[in-house]
N, C-alpha and C positions, 0 to 999 in steps of 0.2 A: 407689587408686580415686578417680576425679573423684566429686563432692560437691556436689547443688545444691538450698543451701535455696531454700525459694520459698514467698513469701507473697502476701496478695494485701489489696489494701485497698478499700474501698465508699462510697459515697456515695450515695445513692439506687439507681438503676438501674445506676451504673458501677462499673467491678471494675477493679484494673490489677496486674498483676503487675511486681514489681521484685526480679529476678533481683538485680542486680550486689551490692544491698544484704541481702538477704535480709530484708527489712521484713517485721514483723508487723503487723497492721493494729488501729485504734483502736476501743476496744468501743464509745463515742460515735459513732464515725463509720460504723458497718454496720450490716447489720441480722444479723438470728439466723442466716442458713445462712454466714456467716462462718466462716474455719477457722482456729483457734489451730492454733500448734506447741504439743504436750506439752510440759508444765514439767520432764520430765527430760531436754528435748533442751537446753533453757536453763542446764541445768547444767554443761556441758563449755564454757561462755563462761569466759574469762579476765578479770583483775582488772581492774575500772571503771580502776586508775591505768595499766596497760599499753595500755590499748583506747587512750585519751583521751592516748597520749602524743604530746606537739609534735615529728612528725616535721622540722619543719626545722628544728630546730635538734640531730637527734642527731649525734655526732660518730664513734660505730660502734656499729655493729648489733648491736641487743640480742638476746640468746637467744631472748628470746619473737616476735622476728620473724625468726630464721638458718632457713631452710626445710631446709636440709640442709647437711652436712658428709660430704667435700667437694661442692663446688656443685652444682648443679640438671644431672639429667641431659639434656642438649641432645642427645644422640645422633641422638636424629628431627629435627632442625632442621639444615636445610643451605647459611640464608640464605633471600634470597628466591627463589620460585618460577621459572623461567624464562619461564612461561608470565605468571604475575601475576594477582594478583586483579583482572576486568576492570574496568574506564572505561568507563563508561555516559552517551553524550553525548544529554541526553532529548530534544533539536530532532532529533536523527538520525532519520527514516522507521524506521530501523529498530530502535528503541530499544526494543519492545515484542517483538520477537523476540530480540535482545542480551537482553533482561533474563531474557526466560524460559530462554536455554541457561545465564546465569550462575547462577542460580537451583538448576537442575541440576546443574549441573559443579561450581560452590561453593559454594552457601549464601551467600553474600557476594557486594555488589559495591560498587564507588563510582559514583553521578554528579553529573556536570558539567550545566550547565544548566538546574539545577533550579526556579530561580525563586525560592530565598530571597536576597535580596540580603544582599551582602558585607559592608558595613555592620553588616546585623541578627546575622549571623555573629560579625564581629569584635565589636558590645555583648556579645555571654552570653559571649564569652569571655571580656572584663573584667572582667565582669559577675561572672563566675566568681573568678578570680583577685583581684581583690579583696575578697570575701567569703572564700577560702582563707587570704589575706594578713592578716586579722586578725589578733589574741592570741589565746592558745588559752582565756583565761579567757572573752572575748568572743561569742566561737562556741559557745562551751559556751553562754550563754545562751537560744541558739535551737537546745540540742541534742533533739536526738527524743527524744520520753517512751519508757519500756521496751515500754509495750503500742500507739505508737504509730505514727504512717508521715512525716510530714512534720520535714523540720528538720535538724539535724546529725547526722552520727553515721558511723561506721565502720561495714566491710562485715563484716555479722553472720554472713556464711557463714562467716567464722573459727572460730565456734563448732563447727563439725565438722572442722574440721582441729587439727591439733598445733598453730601457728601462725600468729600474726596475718600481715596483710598491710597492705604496706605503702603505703597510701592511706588518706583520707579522702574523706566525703562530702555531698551536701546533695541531700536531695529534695523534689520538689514536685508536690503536686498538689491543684489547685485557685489558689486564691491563697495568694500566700507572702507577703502583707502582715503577718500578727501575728508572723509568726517576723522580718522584717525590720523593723519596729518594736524589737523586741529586739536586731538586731545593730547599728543606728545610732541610737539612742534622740533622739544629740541634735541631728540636721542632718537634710536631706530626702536623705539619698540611698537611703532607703528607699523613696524615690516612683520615682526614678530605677529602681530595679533591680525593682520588680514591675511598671512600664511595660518595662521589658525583655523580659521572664521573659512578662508579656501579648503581648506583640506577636511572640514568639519561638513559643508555643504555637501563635498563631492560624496562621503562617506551614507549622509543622510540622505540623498537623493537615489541614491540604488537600497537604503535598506526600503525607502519607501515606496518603491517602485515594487521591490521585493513581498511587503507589509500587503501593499493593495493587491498582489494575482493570490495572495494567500484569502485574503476575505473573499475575493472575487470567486477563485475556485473553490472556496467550499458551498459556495452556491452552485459548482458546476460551469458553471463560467469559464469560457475563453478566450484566445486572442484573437480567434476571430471572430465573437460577439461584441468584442471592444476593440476595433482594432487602433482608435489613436492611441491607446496604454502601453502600445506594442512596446517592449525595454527596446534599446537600440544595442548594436554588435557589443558594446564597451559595456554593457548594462546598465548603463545609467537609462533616466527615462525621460520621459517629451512629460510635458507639465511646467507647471512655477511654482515660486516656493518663496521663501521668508523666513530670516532667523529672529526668533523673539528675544530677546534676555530681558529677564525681568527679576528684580532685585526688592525683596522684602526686609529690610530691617527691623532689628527685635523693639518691640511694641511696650510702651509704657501701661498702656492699659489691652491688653489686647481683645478683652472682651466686649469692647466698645469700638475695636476698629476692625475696619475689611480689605483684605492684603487685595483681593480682587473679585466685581461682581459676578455673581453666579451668570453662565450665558454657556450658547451651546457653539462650535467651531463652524463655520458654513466652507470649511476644506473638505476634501477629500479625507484625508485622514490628518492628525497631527501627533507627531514623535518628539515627545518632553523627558527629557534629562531635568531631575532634579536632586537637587544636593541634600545630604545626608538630615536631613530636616523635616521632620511632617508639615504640613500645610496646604498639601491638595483634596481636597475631598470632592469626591463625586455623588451624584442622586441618581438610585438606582432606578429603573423605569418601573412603575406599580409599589414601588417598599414605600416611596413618599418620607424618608429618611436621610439623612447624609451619611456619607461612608470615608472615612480617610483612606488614603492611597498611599500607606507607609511606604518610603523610599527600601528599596531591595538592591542589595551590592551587584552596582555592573547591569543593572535592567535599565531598561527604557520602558516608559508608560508610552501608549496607542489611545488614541481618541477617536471613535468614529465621528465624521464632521456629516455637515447634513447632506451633501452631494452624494457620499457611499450611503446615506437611509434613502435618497429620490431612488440611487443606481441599484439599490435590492428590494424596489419597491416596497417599501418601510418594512421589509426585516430586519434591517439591523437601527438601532434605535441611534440619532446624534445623543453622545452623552452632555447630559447638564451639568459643570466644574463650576468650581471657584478655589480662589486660594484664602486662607485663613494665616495668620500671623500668631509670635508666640511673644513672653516674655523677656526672653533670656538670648536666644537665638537665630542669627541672620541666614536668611532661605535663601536660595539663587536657582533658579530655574532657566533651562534653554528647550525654548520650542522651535521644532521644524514643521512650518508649516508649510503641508502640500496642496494643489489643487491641480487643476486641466488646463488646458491652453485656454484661452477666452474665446477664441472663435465654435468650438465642439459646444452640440448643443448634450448638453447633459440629461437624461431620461431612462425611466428603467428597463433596466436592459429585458429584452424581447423576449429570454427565454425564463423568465420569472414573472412572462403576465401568458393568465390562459384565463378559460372561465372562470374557474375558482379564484382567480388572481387575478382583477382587473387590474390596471394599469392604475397608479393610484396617483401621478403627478403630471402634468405637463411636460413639453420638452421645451429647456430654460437654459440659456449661457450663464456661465459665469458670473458675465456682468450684470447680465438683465436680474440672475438672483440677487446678487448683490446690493444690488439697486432697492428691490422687492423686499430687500432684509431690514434694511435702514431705513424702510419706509412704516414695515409692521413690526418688526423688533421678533419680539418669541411668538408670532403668529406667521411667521414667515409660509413658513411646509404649509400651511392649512392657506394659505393665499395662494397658494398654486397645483392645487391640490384637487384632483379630477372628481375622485367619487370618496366617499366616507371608508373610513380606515375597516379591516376586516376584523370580527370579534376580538375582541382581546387586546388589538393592539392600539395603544395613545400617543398620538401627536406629541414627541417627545419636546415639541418648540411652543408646546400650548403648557407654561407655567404659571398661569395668572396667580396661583395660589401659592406658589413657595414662597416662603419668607428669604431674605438672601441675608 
């Protein structure tokens, strides 16, 4: 059974959910309609010294990360897709129509022309990998508190599975200056890397602000059927967000470990930069297959997350990920994750429900999803979920059957 904790963390008016890690959020940093995970789900975590071990330096795979004996069943995987996960080139005319059929057909797509230059790209991935590249004593000192969201740490969804996974992480939201005073205490490249990490959010929050009136309009949709999405004068947009970086190391056995659980984004959408490395595969909706997400020079992969499948009354399907590890070669991947303000109740937008189109979910914040998430896991959608899905289409968070 696929497994997705999900937590959500606050700052004033902002909420952001972080899938990949399964963060718990900081009782300083929210306010009271915050949702803890029960302290007996915290109990199926494995020992602080297996969590916190220096995967680059294992020489073979430890039992607490072997996922199965013998290896992972790939039966549904047949290589990559014939078709592919599309290339979305966003100067194209018709890139608002490409985006809305990829939307539907896969939950995924990559584009080209997006407007973040290669440059700001290639810094967070240094960015990145030098902060992974540490000592592992090092990074522990900007590890995430137990009840909190920002800093180091491994992906906590482990805690519902047998088995750790194998990657590491760092998240961020807000500024990442007091944790990056901690991992370079004694030079400035801690100025360096939160001018990074700055200039990389403001970049990603207008493309995603951008991403979202694209999926939205090709359902016909406007700003004034949405209007808290409104971009503001600067273009940037009202929402929260989240940088992930997550760091996979090349695997002594790879076919026995899992860089991260299959699970679906409960954002808005989320925009992943990954480095020149395969390892992300997605499950197309109805193929019941897996598909690699080969990395493409200068693209960014799109995920729809499940708030844009409630907002187009499940036309567009949340895609079901995971990442996989290799032999030979270390992965780095950076996610931006986007969402809503926490306060805006999220529901399908009015002009995508008629007869034929009943209204197929509740109206549900942020938090309250969130909450709703980490309570049912991949039955989420279907827990708040008015009338039965219209022919053809499945409950993209109803996985009981995948193997991960």
């Amino acid at each position: 059974m696929v497994s997705s904790n999900i937590y959500k963390w606050g700052r004033g008016e902002c909420c952001c959910l972080l899938v990949e890690e399964g963060l718990a959020p900081s009782r300083e940093e929210v306010k009271e309609d915050v949702f803890l995970l029960e302290d007996k789900t915290r109990a199926h975590a494995l020992s602080d010294a297996h969590k916190f071990l220096d995967l680059n330096s294992v020489k073979e795979l430890p039992d607490t990360h072997a996922w199965t004996s013998p290896p992972l069943d790939t039966s549904g995987y047949d290589g990559p897709d014939p078709e592919g996960v599309p290339i979305i080139d966003l100067n194209d005319g018709s890139a608002q129509e490409l985006i809305g059929h990829a939307c539907k057909t896969w939950g995924v797509f990559q584009v080209i022309n997006h407007g973040v230059p290669k440059n700001l790209l290639d810094e967070i991935e240094q960015t990145g990998r030098g902060l992974f590249s540490l000592p592992m004593h090092q990074k522990m000192k900007a590890a995430r508190a137990a009840d909190g969201v920002s800093g180091y740490g491994v992906a906590r969804i482990s805690s519902f599975f047998p088995k750790l996974m194998w990657s590491e992480g760092f998240t961020i939201t807000g500024s990442p200056a007091d944790h990056a005073r901690l991992l370079w205490p004694h030079d400035h490249r801690h100025h360096q890397f939160c001018n990074t990490v700055d200039e990389y959010q403001k970049a990603m929050n207008k493309l995603a602000g951008r991403l979202m009136w694209l999926m939205l309009g090709s359902l016909g949709v406007s700003s004034d059927d949405v209007k808290w999405a409104s971009p503001k004068k600067d273009g940037s947009q009202e929402g929260c967000a989240a940088i992930q970086m997550n760091s996979y190391p090349a695997c002594p056995d790879p076919d026995r470990a899992m860089g991260l659980a299959a699970h679906t984004d409960s954002t808005i959408l989320t925009v992943l930069h990954q480095s020149n490395t395969n390892g992300l595969q997605v499950l197309r909706e109805g193929a019941r297959r897996w598909t690699t997400v080969p990395p493409h020079p200068g693209a960014l992969v799109v995920h729809v997350g499940d708030l844009m499948h409630i907002l187009s009354n499940g036309s567009y399907p949340s895609v079901l990920h995971r990442a996989m590890v290799n032999r030979t070669q270390h992965r780095l991947s950076v996610a931006y994750l986007y969402g809503p303000p926490t306060s805006v109740k999220i529901s399908p937008i009015s002009k995508l429900v008629d007869h034929s189109h009943p209204q197929m979910y509740r109206p549900i914040t942020w938090t309250e999803y969130l909450g709703t998430k980490a309570k049912h896991f991949d039955k989420a959608l279907t827990s708040v979920r008015l009338c039965a899905p219209r022919t053809g289409f499945v409950d993209t968070n109803d996985h009981s059957s995948v193997r991960v």
